[in-house]
C-alpha positions as CSV (number, residue, x, y, z in Angstrom):
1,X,-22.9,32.1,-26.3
2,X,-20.1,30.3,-25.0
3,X,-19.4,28.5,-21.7
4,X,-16.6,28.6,-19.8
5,X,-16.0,25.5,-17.0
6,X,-12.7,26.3,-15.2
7,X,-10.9,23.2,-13.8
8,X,-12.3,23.5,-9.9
9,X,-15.8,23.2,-11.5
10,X,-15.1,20.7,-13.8
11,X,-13.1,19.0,-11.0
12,X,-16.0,19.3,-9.0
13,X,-18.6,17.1,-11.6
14,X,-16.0,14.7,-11.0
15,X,-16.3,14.6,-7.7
16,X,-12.5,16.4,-7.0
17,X,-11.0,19.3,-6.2
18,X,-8.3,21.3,-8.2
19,X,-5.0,20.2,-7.4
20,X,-3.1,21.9,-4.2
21,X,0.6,22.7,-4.9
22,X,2.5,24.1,-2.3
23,X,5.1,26.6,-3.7
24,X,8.9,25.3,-4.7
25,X,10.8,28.2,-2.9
26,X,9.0,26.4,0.1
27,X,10.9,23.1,-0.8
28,X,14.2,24.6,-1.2
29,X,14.3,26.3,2.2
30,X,13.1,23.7,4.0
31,X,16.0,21.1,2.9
32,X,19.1,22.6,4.5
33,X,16.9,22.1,7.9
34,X,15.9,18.9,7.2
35,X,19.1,17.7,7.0
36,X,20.9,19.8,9.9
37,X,17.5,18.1,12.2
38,X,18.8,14.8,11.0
39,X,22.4,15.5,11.6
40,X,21.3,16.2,15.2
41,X,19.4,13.3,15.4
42,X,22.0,10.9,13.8
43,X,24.7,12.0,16.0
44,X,22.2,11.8,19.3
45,X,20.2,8.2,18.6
46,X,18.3,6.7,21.5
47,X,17.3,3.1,21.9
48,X,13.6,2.4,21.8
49,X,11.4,3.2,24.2
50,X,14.4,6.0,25.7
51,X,14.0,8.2,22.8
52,X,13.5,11.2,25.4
53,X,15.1,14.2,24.1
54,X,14.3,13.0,20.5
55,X,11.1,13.1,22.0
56,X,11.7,16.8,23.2
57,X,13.5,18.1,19.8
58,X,10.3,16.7,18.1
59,X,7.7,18.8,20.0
60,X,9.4,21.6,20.5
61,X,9.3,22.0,16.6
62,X,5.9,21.0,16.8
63,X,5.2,23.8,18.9
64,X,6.8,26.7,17.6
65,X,4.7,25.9,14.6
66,X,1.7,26.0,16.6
67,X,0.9,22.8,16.0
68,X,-1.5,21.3,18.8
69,X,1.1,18.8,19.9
70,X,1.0,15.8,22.8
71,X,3.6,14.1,24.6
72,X,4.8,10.8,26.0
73,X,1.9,8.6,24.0
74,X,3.1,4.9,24.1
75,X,6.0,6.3,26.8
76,X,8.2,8.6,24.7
77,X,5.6,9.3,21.6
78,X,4.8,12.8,20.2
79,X,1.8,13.9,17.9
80,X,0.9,17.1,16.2
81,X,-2.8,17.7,15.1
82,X,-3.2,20.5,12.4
83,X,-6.2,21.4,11.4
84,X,-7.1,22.9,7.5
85,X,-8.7,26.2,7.3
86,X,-11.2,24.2,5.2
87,X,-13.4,20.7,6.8
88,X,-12.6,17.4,5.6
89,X,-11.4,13.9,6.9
90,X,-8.6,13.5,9.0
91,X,-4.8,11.9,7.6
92,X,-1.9,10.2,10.0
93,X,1.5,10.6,9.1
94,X,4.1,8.2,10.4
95,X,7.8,8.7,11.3
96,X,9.5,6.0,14.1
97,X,12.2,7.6,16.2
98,X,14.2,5.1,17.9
99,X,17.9,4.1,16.9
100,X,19.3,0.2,17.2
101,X,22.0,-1.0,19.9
102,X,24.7,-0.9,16.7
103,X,28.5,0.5,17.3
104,X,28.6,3.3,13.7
105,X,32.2,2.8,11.7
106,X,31.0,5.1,9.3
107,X,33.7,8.3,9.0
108,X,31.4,11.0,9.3
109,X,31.3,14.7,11.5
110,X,28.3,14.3,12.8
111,X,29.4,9.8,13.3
112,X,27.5,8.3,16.7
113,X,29.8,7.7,19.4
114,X,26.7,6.5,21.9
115,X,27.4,4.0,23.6
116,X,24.7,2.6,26.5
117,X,24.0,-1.0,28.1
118,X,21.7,-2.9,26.2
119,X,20.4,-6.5,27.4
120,X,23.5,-6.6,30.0
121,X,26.2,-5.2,27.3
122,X,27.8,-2.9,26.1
123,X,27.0,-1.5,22.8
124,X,27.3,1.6,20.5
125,X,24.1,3.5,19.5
126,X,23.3,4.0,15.8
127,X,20.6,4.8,13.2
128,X,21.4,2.1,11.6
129,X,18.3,1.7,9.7
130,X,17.2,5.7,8.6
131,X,14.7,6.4,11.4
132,X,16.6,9.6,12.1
133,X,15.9,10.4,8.7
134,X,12.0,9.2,8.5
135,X,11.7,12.2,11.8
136,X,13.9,14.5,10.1
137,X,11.2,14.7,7.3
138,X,8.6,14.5,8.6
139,X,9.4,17.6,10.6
140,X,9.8,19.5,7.3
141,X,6.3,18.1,6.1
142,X,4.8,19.7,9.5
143,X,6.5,23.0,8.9
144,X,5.6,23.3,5.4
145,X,1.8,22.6,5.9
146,X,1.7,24.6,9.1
147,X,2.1,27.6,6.0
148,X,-0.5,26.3,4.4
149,X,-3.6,25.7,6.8
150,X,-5.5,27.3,3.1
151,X,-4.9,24.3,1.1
152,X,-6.0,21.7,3.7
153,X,-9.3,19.9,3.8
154,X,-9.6,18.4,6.8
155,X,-7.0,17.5,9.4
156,X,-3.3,16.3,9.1
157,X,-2.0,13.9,12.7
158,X,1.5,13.6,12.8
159,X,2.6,10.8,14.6
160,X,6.2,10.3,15.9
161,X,6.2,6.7,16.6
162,X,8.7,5.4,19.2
163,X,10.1,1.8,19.2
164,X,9.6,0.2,15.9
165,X,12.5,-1.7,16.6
166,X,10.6,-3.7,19.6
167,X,10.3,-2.4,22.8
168,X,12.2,-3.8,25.3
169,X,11.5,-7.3,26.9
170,X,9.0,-7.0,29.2
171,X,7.5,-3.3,28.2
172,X,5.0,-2.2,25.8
173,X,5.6,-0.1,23.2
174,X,5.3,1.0,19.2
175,X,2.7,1.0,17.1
176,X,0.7,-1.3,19.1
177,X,1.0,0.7,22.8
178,X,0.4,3.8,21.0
179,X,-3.0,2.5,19.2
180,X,-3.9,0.8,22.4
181,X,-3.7,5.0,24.0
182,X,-6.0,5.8,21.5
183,X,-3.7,7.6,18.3
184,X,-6.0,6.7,16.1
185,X,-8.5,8.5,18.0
186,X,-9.8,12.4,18.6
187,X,-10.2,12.9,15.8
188,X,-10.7,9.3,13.8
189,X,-8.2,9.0,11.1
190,X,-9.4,7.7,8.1
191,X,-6.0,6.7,6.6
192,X,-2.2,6.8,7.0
193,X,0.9,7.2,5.0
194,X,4.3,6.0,5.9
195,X,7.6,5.8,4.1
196,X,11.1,4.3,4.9
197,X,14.3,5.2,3.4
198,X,16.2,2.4,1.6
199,X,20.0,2.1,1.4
200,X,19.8,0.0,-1.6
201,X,17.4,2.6,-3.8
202,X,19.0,5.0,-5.8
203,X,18.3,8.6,-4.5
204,X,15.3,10.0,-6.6
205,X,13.6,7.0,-6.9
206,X,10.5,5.1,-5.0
207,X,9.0,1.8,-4.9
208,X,5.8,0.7,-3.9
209,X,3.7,-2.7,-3.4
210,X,0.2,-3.0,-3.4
211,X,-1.2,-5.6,-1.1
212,X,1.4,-7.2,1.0
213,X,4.8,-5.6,1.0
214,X,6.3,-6.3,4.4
215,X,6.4,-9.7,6.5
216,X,4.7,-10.2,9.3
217,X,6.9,-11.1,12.1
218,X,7.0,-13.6,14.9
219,X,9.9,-13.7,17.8
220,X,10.2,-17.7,18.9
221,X,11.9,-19.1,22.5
222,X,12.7,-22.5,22.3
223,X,14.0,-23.7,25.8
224,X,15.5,-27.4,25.5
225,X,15.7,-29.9,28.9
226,X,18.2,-32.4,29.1
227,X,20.1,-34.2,31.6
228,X,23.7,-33.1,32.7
229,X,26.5,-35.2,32.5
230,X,29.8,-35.6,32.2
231,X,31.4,-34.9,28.6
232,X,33.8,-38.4,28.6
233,X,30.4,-40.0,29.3
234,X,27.2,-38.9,26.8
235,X,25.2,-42.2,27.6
236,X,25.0,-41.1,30.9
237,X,22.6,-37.9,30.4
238,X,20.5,-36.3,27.5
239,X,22.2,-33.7,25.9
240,X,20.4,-30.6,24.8
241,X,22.9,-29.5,22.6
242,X,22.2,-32.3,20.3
243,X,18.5,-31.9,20.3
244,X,19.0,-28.2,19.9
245,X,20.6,-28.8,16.4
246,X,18.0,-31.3,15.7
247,X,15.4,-28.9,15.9
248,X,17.0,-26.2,13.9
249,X,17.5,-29.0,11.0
250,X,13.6,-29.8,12.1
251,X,12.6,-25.9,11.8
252,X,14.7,-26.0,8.0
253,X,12.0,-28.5,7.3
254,X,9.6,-26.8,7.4
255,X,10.1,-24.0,5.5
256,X,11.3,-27.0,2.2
257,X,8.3,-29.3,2.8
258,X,5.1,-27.4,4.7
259,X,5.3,-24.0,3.2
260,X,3.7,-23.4,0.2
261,X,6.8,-21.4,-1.6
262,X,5.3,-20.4,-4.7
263,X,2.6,-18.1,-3.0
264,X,5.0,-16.5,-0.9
265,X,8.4,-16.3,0.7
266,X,8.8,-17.4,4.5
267,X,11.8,-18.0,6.3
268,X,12.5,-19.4,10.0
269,X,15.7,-18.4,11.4
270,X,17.7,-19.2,14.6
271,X,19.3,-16.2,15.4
272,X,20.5,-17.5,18.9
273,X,21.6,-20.6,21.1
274,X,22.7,-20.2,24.8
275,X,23.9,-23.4,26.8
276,X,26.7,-24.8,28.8
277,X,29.6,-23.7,31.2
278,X,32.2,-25.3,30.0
279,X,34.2,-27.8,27.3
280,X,34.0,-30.9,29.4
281,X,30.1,-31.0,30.9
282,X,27.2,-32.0,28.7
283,X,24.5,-29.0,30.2
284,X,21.3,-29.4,31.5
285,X,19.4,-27.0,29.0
286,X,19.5,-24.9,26.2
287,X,17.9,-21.8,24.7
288,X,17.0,-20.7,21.4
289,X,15.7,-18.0,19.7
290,X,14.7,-16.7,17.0
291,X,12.4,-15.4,13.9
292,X,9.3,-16.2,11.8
293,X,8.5,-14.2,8.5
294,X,5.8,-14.9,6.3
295,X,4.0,-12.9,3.9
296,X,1.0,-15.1,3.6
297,X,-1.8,-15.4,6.3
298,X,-2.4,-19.3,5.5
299,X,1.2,-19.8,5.4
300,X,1.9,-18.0,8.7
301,X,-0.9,-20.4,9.8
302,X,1.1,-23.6,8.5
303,X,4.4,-22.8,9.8
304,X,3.8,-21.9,13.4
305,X,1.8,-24.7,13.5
306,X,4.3,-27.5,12.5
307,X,6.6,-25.7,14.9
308,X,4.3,-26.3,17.7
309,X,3.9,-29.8,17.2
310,X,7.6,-30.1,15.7
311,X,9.4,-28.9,18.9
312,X,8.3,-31.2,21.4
313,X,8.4,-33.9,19.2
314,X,11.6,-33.9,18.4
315,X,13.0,-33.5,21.9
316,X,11.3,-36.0,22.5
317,X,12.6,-38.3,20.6
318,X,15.9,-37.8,22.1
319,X,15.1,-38.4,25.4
320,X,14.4,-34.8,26.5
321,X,11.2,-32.1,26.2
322,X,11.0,-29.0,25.2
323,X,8.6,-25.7,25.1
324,X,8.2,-23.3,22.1
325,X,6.8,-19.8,22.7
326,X,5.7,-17.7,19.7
327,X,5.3,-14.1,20.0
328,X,4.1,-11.3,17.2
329,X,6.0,-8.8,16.4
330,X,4.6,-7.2,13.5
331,X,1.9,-8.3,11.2
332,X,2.0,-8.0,7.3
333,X,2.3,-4.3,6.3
334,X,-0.5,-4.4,3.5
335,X,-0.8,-1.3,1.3
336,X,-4.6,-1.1,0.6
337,X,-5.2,-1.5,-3.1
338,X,-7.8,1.1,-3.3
339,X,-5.7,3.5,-1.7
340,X,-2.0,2.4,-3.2
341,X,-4.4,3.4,-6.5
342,X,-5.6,6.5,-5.7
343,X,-2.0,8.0,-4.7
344,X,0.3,6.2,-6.9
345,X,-0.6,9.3,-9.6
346,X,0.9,11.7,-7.3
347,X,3.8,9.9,-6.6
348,X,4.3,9.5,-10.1
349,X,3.9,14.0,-10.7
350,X,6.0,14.0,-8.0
351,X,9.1,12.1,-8.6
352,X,8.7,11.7,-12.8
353,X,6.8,8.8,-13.5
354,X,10.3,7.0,-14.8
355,X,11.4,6.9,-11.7
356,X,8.6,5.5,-9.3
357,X,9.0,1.7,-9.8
358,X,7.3,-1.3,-8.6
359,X,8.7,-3.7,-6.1
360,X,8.8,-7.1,-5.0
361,X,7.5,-7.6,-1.1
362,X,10.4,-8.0,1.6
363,X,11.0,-10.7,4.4
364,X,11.9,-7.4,6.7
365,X,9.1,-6.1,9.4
366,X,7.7,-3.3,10.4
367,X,5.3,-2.6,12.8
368,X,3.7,0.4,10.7
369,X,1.4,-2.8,9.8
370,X,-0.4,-2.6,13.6
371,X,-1.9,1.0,11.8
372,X,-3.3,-0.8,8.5
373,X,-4.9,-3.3,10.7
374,X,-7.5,-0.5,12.3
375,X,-7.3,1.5,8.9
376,X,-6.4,1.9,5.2
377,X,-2.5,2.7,4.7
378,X,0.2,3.2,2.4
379,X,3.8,2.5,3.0
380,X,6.8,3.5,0.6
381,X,10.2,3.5,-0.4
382,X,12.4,6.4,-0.5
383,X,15.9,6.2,-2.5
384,X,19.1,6.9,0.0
385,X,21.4,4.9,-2.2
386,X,24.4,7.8,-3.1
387,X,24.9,7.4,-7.4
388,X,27.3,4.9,-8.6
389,X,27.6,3.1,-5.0
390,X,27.8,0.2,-3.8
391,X,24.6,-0.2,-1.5
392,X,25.0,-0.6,2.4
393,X,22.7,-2.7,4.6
394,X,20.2,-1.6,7.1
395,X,20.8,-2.4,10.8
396,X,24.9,-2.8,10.1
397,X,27.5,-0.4,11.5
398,X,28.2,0.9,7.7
399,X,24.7,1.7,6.9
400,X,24.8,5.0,4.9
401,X,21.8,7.4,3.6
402,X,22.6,9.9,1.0
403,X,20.7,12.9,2.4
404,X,20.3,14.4,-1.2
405,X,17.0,12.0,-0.8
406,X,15.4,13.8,2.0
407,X,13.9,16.2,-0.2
408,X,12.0,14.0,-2.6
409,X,10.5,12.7,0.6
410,X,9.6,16.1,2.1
411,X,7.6,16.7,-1.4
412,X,6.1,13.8,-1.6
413,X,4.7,13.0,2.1
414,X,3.5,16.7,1.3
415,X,1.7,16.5,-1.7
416,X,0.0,13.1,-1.1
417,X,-1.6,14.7,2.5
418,X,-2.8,17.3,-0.1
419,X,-3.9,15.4,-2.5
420,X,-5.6,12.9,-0.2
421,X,-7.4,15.1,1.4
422,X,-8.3,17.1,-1.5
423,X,-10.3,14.0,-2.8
424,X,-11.3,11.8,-0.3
C-alpha cells in the first residue's frame, strides 16, 4: 500500500505551513491605484507632524476596507489592525508619511507647488525622499489582504508613521512618540517589516543588510562665547568666529584619529554656523550645528565622547567657552539576523533571486530603528531608479521615483506578512 503525504502535511513535520499566494489578477488591479494614491499624495505633501489630510486619505481607505483603524497616534498617526480568519502572532507594517521643507523642479502633472513656513521661511513642500510612495503601498498591501482574511494566521498592524523626518523643534513625534502611545501594544507585535524606495536602485531590484544597515543619528548645538569688538581691532575681544572654525577642524579630527574606520564608517558634519551682524564687528557668539552618524555602538561611544571633552577645550584655548548638546535622532536600524534569514527566501520567489542583491550599510537615518529596539525587524530596499538613468538624490528638489517599482513592493510587503505569519 502506498502513502501519500501532500505538501501541508509534510510542511507540517517541518514545523510550516503550505505557502499562501495571493492571486496575480489581485496584483494587477491593485497597481493603477497605487499609483493614482501616490499621485495624490505627491502633489499634496505635508511637513511632519502636519500630515493631516494625509492622515485623513489614509483612514478613510482603511475604513472602507473595514479595517479596525485609529487616528491621531503620535499627533497625526494612523493604524489598521486586521485580523486572519485563522490565530497566529501578530506583524507591524511600516509606511512614514510626512514630506521635507524642499521647493520640487521636477516637470511633472501631478509636480508640488506647496509652499508653507518652515523654521521662519519660506519654502516649497516636496516628497523628496519617496514617503508618498512608502503610504501609497502600503495602502495596496491593506487592500489586498483585507480579500484575504483566509490566508492569514494571526494579525496584520499597519502603521502609518508620521514624522520620520524629525518632528519639529520642541514637539514629539515619529517612531519614538508613537511607541511611547503604546503601537506596539493591543495586540503585542512580535515583528515588523519596513521598506524604503531608493532613487539610485534600478526598478525591480532590492537590497538588504543583515545586522546594521542604517546609522544611528545624533543632532549637535554647539553655541560659542566670545567677546565683541571692533573688526580694525581683533586683540581687543575673543572672536567666536575663529574658535568656531577651530572646532570644526577639531570635530574632523576626530573622525581621522579616534574612530576606529575599519569597523565602520562615521562621519561628523557641520551643517550650520550662525554669527555676526555685520562686516566690520567681531560678534559676541556663534552657533553651530550639526550631525553625528555612526554605525558602530563603541564608535558612537568614542566619538561623542571626544566631542564632549573636545569642544570646551578648544574654546578654551582661545580665550572663550563653549557648550555642546548632543541629541538622538535615530538609532542604528539593525535587521535581525534570524529574521533577515527567515524572509530573504521570499524575497528572493518574489523578485527572482538575480535580482535581490546584497548591500553595503548607509551613513543615512531612519528612525524605523526606534521599532527594532522593542522588537525583531526588517528593513529593505525597493528599486525607483527609471532604466538607463542617471540616478537622482533623496531629499533634493530633482528627486525622481519611477513608479513602475510600486508594484514589486506591493507583492513583496504582501507575501512576506504571509509568509511570516504562516511560519512563525
Amino acid at each position: 500500500m502506498k502513502h501519500i503525504i501532500t505538501l501541508s502535511i509534510f510542511l507540517a513535520t517541518l514545523g510550516l505551513q503550505a505557502q499562501q499566494n495571493v492571486p496575480e489578477d489581485d496584483f494587477q488591479n491593485i497597481e493603477d491605484k497605487v499609483i493614482d494614491w501616490r499621485r495624490d499624495l505627491h502633489e499634496n505633501p505635508e511637513l511632519s507632524n502636519r500630515e493631516f489630510e494625509t492622515a485623513k486619505k489614509i483612514a478613510a481607505h482603511l475604513k472602507s476596507l473595514g479595517i479596525e483603524t485609529t487616528t491621531e497616534i503620535a499627533k497625526t498617526g494612523v493604524v489598521g489592525i486586521l485580523k486572519g480568519d485563522k490565530p497566529g502572532k501578530t506583524l507591524a507594517l511600516r509606511a512614514d508619511i510626512d514630506a521635507l521643507p524642499v521647493t520640487e523642479k521636477n516637470d511633472l502633472e501631478f509636480k508640488s507647488t506647496k509652499t508653507t513656513e518652515f523654521l521662519g521661511s519660506q519654502t516649497g513642500v516636496m516628497h523628496a525622499c519617496g514617503h508618498d510612495t512608502h503610504t501609497a503601498i502600503l495602502m495596496g498591501v491593506a487592500e489586498i489582504l483585507s480579500k484575504h482574511k483566509d490566508k492569514i494566521n494571526g494579525t496584520v498592524k499597519f502603521i502609518f508613521q508620521p514624522a520620520e523626518e524629525g518632528p519639529p523643534p520642541g514637539e514629539e513625534g515619529g517612531a519614538a512618540l508613537m511607541i511611547k502611545e503604546g503601537v506596539l501594544e493591543n495586540p503585542d507585535v512580535d515583528a515588523i517589516f519596513g521598506l524604503h524606495i531608493n532613487a539610485a536602485t534600478p526598478v525591480g531590484t532590492i537590497k538588504y543588510k543583515p545586522e546594521g544597515t542604517m546609522a544611528a543619528v545624533e543632532r549637535f548645538v554647539i553655541n560659542v562665547q566670545g567677546k565683541q569688538a571692533h573688526g580694525s581691532a581683533p586683540w581687543s575681544g575673543v572672536d567666536p568666529i575663529l574658535i568656531s572654525a577651530k572646532i570644526i577642524d577639531g570635530l574632523q579630527t576626530i573622525i581621522s584619529r579616534n574612530a576606529d574606520l575599519t569597523e565602520s564608517a562615521s562621519v561628523i558634519t557641520v551643517g550650520k554656523i550662525t554669527s555676526g551682524v555685520r562686516f566690520n564687528i567681531i560678534p559676541e557668539t556663534a552657533e553651530l550645528i550639526g550631525t553625528v552618524r555612526t554605525l558602530d555602538p563603541e564608535n558612537k561611544k568614542v566619538i561623542l565622547s571626544r566631542m564632549r571633552e573636545l569642544v570646551p577645550a578648544i574654546a578654551q584655548a582661545y580665550g572663550g567657552s563653549a557648550t555642546i548638546d548632543i541629541q538622538n535622532n535615530t538609532a542604528i536600524t539593525f535587521n535581525d539576523v534570524a529574521l533577515t534569514q527567515q524572509m530573504l527566501p521570499t524575497l528572493e520567489n518574489v523578485a527572482g533571486k538575480e535580482n535581490v542583491n546584497l548591500m553595503k550599510a548607509t551613513t543615512g537615518g531612519e528612525d524605523f530603528s526606534f521599532f527594532q529596539e522593542k522588537i525583531p525587524g526588517f528593513y529593505f530596499f525597493l528599486g525607483g531608479m527609471p532604466e538607463d538613468a542617471e540616478p537622482t538624490r533623496h531629499h533634493t528638489p530633482d528627486f525622481y521615483i519611477d513608479e513602475s517599482g510600486l508594484l514589486l513592493g506591493v507583492k513583496t510587503m504582501t507575501q512576506l506578512t504571509l509568509d511570516f505569519l504562516s511560519n512563525s
